[in-house]
TIKOLKOL-535728 format. One record per residue (C-alpha): residue in one letter; z, y, x. Coordinates in steps of 0.05 Angstrom, whole numbers, plus 5000, padded with zeros to 4 digits. Each point is the difference from the previous one (the first is absolute). Last residue first. Example, Ala and Ser with C-alpha at 12.3 -4.5 7.8 and 13.67 -1.06 7.14 Angstrom:
// residues 2
s514349795273/a501349314973/
//
This chain:
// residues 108
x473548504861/x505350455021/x507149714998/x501550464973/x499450544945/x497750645016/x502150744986/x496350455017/x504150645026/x506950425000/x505549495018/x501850315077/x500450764992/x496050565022/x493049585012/x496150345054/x501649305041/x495349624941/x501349624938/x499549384976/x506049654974/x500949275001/x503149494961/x505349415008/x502649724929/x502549315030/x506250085058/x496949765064/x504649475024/x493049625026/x495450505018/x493550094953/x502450754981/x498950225071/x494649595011/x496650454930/x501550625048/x496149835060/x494749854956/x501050684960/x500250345071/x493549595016/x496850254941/x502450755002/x498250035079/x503449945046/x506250345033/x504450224949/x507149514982/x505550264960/x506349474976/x503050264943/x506349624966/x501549974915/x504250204963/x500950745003/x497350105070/x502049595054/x497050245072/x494749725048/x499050305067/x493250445006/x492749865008/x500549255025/x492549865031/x495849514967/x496049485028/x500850155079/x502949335015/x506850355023/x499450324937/x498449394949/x506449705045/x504650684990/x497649884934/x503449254988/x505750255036/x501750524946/x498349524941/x504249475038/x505750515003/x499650224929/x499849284967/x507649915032/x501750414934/x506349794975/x503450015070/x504649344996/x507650024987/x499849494950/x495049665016/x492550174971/x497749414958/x493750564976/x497650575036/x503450564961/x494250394965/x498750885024/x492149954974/x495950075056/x494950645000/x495249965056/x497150765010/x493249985027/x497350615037/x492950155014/x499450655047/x498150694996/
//
């Protein structure tokens, strides 16, 4: 059984968006910013994210609980990062995504 930490983004606009613009550009650099942790071998990404309800769920496993949580309170430290980011705890036995710990971030 392995850790895994849900990261829960609230679905914000970014703000002064253009007209046109995607409201949510945050997504992308949350998504590149784990490939990087990856690539590093921090954190591996468990699954795609999805949007659920209102907010977005990134999954990482890899680590363990502390560095996950780490790797988790960076995610909520980006710039564009909508405020009200928290993490699940849970595990890949779990048998659906929001069913665990919850904890606040960023982690102190």
């Amino acid at each position: 059984m392995a850790d895994v930490v849900e990261i829960h983004v609230p679905l914000v606009p970014a703000e002064n968006l253009a007209p046109d613009g995607y409201p949510f550009p945050w997504i992308e650099q949350v998504e590149d910013f784990l490939v990087q942790l990856e690539d590093e071998g921090a954190v591996e990404v468990y699954d795609d994210g999805e949007q659920h309800g209102g907010v977005y769920v990134f999954f990482i496993t890899g680590a363990e609980e502390a560095g996950l949580l780490a790797a988790a309170s960076r995610v909520a430290a980006l710039d564009g990062v909508p405020p009200g980011t928290f993490a699940m705890v849970t595990d890949d036995q779990a048998s659906e995504f929001g069913m665990g710990r919850r904890v606040n971030l960023p982690v102190s």
